[in-house]
C-alpha positions in Angstrom: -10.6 -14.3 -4.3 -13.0 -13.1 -1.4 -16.2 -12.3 -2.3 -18.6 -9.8 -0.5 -22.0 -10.5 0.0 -21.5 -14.4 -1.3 -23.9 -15.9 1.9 -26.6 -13.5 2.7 -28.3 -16.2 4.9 -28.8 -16.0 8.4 -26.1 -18.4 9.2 -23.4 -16.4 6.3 -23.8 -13.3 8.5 -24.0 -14.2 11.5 -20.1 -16.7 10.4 -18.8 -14.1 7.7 -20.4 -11.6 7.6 -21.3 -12.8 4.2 -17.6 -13.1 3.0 -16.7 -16.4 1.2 -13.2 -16.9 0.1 -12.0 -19.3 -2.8 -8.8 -21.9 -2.6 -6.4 -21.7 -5.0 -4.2 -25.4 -4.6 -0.6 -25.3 -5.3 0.1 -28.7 -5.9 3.9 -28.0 -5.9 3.8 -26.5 -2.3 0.8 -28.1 -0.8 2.9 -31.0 1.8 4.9 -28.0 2.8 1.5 -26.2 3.2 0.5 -28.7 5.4 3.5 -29.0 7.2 3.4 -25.5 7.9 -0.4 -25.3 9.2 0.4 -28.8 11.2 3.7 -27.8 13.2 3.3 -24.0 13.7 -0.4 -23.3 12.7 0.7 -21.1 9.9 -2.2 -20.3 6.9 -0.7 -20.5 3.5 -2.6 -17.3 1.7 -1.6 -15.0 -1.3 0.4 -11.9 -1.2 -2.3 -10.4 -1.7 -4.4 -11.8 1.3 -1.7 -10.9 3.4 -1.3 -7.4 2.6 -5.4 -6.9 3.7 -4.5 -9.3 7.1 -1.5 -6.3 7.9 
């Protein structure tokens, strides 16, 4: 889930412009996660994340 307006501070703002996200572990996918992220830098995310990324 990404919440708006989670880290009003100084520091949220000026990093996320407030935005905080939450992780979601899929334990059945998680070394090919890593895998992923370690060999071609590619971010696991949702379908829905990726449909705001596009």
């Amino acid at each position: 889930a990404i919440h708006w307006a989670a880290d009003l501070s100084d520091k949220g703002l000026r990093q996320s412009a407030g935005l905080m996200v939450n992780y979601l572990y899929d334990l059945r996918s998680i070394e090919e996660n890593h895998d992923s992220y370690f060999d071609q830098g590619e971010i696991a995310t949702s379908r829905d994340v990726a449909r705001l990324l596009n």
